[in-house]
C-alpha positions as CSV (number, residue, x, y, z in Angstrom):
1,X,73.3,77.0,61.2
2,X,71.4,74.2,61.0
3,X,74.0,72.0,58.5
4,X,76.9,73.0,61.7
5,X,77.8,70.4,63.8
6,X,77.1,71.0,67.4
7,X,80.5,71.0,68.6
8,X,80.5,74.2,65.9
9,X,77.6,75.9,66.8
10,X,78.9,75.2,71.0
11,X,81.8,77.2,70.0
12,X,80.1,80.1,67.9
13,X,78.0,81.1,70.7
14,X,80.2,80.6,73.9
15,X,82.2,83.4,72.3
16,X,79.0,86.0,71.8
17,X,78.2,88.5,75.2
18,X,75.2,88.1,77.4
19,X,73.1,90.2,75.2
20,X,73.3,88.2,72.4
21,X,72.5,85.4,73.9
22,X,69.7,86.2,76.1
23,X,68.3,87.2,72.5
24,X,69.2,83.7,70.9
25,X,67.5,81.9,73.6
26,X,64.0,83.0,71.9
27,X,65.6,81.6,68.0
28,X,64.1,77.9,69.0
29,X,63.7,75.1,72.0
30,X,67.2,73.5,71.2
31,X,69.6,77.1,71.8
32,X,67.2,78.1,75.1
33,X,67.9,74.4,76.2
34,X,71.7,74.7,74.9
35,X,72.3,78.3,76.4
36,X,71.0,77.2,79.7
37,X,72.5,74.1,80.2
38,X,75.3,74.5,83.2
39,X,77.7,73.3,80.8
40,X,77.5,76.0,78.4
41,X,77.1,78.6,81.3
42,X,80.6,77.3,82.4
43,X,82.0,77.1,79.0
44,X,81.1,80.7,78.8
45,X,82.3,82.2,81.8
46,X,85.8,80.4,82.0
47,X,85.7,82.0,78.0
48,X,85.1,85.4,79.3
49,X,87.7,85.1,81.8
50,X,90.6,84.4,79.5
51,X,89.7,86.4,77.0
52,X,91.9,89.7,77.0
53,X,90.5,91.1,73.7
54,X,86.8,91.8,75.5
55,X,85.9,93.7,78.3
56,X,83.5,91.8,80.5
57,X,83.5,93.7,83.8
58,X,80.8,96.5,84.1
59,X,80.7,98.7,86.8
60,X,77.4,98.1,88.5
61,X,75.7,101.7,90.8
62,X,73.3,102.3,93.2
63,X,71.1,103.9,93.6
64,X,69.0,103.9,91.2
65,X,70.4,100.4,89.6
66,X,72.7,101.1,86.5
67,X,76.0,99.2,84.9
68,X,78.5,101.0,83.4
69,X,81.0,99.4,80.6
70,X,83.6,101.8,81.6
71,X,86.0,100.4,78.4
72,X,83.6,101.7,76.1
73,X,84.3,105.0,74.1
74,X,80.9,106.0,74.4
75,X,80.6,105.7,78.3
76,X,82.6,109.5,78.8
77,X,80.5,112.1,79.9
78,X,79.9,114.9,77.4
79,X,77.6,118.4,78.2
80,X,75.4,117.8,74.4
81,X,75.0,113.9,75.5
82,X,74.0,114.5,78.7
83,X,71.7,117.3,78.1
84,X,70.2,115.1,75.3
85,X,69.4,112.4,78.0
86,X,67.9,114.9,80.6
87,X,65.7,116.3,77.8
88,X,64.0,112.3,77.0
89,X,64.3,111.0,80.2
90,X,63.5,112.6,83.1
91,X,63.3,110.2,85.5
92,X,65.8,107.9,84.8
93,X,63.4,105.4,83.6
94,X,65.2,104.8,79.9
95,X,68.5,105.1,78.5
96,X,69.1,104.1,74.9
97,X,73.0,104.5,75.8
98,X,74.8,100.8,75.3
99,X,77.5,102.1,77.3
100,X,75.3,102.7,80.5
101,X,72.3,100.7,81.1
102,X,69.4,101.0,83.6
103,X,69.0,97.4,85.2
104,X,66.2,98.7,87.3
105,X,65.5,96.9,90.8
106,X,65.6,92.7,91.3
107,X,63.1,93.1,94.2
108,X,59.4,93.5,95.2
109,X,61.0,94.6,98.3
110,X,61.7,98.4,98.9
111,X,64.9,100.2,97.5
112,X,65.6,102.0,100.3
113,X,67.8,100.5,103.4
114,X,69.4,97.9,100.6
115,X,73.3,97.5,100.4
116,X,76.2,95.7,97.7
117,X,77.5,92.5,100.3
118,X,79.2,91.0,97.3
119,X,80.5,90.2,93.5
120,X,81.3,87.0,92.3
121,X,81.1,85.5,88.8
122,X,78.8,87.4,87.5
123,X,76.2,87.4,90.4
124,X,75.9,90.4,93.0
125,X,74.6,90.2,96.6
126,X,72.2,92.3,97.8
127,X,71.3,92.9,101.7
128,X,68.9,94.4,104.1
129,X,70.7,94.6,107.1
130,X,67.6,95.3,109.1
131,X,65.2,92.8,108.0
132,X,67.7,89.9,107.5
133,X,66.5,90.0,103.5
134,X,69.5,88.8,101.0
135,X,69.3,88.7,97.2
136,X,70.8,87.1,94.8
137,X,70.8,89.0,91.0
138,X,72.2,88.3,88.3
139,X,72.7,91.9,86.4
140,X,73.0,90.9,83.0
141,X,70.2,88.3,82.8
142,X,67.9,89.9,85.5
143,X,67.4,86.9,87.2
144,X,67.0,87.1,90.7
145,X,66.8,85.4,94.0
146,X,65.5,86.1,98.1
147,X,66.9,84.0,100.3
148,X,65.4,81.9,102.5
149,X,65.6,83.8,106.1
150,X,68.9,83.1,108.0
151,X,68.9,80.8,111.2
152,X,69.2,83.3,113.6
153,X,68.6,87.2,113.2
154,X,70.8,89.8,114.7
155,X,70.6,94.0,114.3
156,X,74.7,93.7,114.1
157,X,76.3,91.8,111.1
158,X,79.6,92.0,111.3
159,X,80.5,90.8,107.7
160,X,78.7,89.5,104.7
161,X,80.3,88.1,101.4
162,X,79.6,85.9,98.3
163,X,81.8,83.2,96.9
164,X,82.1,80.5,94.9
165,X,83.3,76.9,96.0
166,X,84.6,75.1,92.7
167,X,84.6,71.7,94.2
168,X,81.4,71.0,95.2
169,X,80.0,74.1,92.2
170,X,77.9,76.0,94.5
171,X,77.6,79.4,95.1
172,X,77.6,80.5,99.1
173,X,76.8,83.5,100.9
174,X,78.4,84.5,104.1
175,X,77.1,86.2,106.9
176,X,78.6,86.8,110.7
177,X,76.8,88.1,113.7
178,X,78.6,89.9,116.2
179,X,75.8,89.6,119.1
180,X,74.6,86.1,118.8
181,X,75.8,82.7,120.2
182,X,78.6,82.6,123.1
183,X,79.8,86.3,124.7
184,X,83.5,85.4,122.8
185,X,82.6,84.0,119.5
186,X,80.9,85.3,116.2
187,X,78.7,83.1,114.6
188,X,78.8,82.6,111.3
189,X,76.3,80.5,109.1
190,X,76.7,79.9,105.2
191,X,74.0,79.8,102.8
192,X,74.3,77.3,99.9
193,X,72.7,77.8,96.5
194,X,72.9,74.2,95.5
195,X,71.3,72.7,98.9
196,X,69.0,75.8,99.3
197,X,69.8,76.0,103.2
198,X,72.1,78.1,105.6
199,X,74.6,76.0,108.0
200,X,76.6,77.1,110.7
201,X,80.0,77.0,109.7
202,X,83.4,77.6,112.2
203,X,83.0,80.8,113.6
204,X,85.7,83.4,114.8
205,X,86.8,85.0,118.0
206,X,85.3,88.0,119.2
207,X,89.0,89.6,119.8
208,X,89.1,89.6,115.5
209,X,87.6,92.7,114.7
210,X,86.2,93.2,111.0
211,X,87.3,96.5,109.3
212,X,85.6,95.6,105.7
213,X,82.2,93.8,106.2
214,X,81.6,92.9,102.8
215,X,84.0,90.2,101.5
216,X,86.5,90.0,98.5
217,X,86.4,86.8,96.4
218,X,89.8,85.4,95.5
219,X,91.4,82.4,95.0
220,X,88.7,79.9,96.5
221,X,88.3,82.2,99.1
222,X,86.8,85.2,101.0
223,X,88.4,87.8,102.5
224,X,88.0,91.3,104.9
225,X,90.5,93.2,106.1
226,X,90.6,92.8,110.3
227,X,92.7,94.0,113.1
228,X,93.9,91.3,116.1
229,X,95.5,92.6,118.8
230,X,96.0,96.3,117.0
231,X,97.7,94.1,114.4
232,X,96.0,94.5,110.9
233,X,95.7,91.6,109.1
234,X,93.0,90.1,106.3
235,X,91.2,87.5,107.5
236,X,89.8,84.5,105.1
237,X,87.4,82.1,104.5
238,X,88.0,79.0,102.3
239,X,84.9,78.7,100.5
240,X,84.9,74.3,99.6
241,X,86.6,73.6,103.6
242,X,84.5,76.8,105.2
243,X,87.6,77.2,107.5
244,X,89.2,80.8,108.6
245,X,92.7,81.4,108.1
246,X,95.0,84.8,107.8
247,X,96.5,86.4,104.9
248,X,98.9,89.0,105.7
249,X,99.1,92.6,105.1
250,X,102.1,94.7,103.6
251,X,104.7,95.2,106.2
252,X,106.1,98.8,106.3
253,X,109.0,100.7,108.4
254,X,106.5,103.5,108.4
255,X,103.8,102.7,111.3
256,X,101.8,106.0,110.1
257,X,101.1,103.9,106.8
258,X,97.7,102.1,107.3
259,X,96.0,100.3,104.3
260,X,92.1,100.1,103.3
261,X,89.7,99.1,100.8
262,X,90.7,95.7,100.2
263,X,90.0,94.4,96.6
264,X,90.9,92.5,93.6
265,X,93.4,94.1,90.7
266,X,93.7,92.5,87.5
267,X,94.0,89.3,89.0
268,X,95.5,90.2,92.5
269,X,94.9,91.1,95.7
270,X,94.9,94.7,96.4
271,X,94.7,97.4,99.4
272,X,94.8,101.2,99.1
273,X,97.7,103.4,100.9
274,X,96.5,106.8,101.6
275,X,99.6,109.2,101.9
276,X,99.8,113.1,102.3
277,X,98.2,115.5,99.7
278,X,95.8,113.2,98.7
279,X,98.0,110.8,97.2
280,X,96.6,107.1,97.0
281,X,98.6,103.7,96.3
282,X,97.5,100.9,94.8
283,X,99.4,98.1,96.3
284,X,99.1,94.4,95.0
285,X,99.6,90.6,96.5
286,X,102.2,89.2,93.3
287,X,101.7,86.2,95.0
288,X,98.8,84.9,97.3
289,X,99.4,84.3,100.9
290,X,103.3,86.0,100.5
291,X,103.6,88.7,102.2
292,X,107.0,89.9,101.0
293,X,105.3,89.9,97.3
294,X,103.0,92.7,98.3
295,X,104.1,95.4,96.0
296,X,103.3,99.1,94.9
297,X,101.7,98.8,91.7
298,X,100.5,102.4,90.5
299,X,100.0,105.9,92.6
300,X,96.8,108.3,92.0
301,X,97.8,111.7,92.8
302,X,94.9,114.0,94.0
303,X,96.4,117.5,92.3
304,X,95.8,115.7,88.6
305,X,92.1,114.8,89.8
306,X,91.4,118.4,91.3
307,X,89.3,119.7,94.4
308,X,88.1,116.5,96.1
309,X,87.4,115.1,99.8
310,X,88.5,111.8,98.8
311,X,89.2,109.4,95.9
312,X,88.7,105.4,95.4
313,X,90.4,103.9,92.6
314,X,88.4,101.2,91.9
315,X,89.7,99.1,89.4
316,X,92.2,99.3,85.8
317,X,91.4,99.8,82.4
318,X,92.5,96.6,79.5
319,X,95.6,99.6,78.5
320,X,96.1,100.4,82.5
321,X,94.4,103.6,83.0
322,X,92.4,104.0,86.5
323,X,88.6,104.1,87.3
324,X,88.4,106.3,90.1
325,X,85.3,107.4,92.6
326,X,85.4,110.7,93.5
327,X,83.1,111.9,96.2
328,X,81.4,108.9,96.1
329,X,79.5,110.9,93.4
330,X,81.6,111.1,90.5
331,X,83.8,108.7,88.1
332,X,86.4,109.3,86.0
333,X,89.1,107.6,84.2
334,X,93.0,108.4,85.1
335,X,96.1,107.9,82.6
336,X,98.7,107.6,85.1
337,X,101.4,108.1,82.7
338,X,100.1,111.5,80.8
339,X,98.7,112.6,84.2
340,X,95.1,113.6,82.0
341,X,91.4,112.6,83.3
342,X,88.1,112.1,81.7
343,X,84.8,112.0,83.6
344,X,82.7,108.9,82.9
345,X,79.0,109.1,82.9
346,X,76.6,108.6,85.5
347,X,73.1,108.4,86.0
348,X,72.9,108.8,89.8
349,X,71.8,112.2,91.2
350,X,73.4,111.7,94.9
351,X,76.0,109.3,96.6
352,X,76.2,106.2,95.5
353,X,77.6,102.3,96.3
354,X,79.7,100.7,93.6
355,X,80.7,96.9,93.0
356,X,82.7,95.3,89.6
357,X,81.3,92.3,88.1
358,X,81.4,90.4,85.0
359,X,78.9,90.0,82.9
360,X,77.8,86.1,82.8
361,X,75.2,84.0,82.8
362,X,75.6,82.1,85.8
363,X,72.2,81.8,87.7
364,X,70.9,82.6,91.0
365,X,69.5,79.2,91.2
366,X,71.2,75.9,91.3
367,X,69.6,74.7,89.2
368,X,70.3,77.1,86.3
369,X,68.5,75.4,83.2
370,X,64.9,74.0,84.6
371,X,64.6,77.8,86.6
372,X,65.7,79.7,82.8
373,X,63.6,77.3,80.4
374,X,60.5,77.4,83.0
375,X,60.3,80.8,82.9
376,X,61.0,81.1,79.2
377,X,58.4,78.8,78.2
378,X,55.7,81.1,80.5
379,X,56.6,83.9,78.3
């Protein structure tokens, strides 16, 4: 490796997973300084997203803290595997599964009362509602960061969300509060990564009400699904001009039709239809900001999942089978065409939250290299 040209050895390892190369960091000074340069991070994530022949997005649980690669063969449940992983670990503590892995938890702070506020490139957002505590993690290099306290503190946040604003390359989280500021506004302040400070931003009339309070990244922009008037809608957030505008929802003859769980589908814009007999549509935005190119794209019919309260699909499979939440306790994956099922393993032992991300190595911190080759040099 030595005899390669850079450019070479550049290209070798933008193409490896974030396993390999948090290993490869330790082979010498010159691959922890190449691997954490924000070039390479870059490099490696825009590689990641345009590669169809990989699956980068894991499915990340709480609680306790696990990811799931839910493309993997090994990540269906099976009665011998699963007994073999009660009998050697107990307590969750271990799993020697490369299909599921415990993350365990970013914070000193305690587990219980924390909540997924967003996804975005590889980082998720974590939140205590109630002490106004927000973390940023990075999964797949375990890299993590609290936040500096917001500007004002409220008991009612009426939306949260993470984004990425590729003009100026900084990571921001949002957050709203219903009960601060003037009796008919919502405040809203934005934290940025790169200056390390929150801002108050535009905020939003009162008469707007949020339906989804943790935002979908998209397009340069975040978004909930809202109601104005009685008129649903999805309100946005540009992430580089921090202004609010609407996207509209799918317009249907049926006014018993209401959408939910807003989301992103292999590229798109997405809300679920819930219609009788626990049948749920999966309907897509063909093209952003249109509303006559919201179409159905696939239907999950409950009889082929069995006895159920309810059912999420949550995102699609590289050969367009569905991940589905059961219960909020349960995951399978659904062939729509064949109509067949098979349950997916998990590793929590009640309810639990759910977010897709991709596995990167984008940091927490602004400055990605200095944070990554301080700490490597303490070890």
């Amino acid at each position: 490796m030595a005899n390669l040209p850079h450019d070479i050895v550049l290209d070798i390892l933008s193409r490896l997973p974030v396993k390999s190369l948090n290993r490869f960091k330790c082979v010498c000074k010159p691959w922890l300084s190449l691997i954490s340069d924000p070039y390479f991070v870059k490099m490696h994530l825009n590689r990641a997203n345009s590669d169809p022949s990989m699956n980068h997005h894991r499915l990340f649980t709480l609680f306790p803290f696990y990811s799931l690669d839910y493309e993997s063969p090994s990540s269906c449940d099976d009665v011998a595997d699963k007994a073999v992983a009660v009998d050697h670990d107990h307590d969750h503590d271990h799993d020697h599964d490369d299909a599921i892995v415990n993350l365990g938890f970013p914070s000193k702070a305690p587990q219980n009362g924390v909540q997924i506020v967003g996804s975005c490139n590889g980082l998720i957002s974590l939140a205590y509602r109630a002490l106004d505590v927000t973390i940023l993690w990075n999964p797949s290099t375990r890299q993590s960061r609290e936040l500096p306290k917001p500007s004002f503190s409220s008991d009612i946040v009426s939306l949260y969300g993470l984004g990425y604003d590729s003009s100026n390359d900084d990571y921001k989280v949002v957050r709203a509060s219903a009960s601060a500021g003037a009796y008919d506004q919502v405040k809203v302040e934005v934290f940025s990564s790169k200056h390390n400070n929150w801002r108050q931003i535009q905020s939003f009339h009162k008469s707007i009400t949020i339906l989804d309070d943790s935002g979908t990244f998209l397009n340069g922009a975040l978004h909930w699904r809202a109601s104005r008037g009685g008129r649903d809608t999805i309100l946005a957030l540009d992430m580089a001009k921090e202004e609010f505008f609407e996207v509209p929802q799918p317009e249907t003859r049926d006014r018993n039709i209401s959408f939910h769980s807003l989301g992103v589908s292999q590229g798109w814009l997405s809300l679920l239809c819930y219609g009788y007999g626990l049948e749920v549509e999966i309907w897509v935005m063909k093209e952003y900001g249109v509303m006559s190119s919201w179409m159905k794209m696939s239907v999950v019919r409950g009889r082929d999942i069995g006895y159920c309260d309810y059912m999420v699909p949550i995102c699609f499979t590289k050969n367009g089978e569905v991940i589905v939440v059961v219960d909020g306790r349960k995951l399978i994956r659904y062939n729509v065409h064949e109509k067949t099922m098979k349950n997916l393993k998990v590793r929590n032992d009640d309810w639990f939250e759910w977010v897709i991300y991709m596995e990167s190595l984008v940091s927490p911190y602004a400055d990605s290299g200095n944070k990554d080759r301080d700490s490597h040099m303490e070890e």
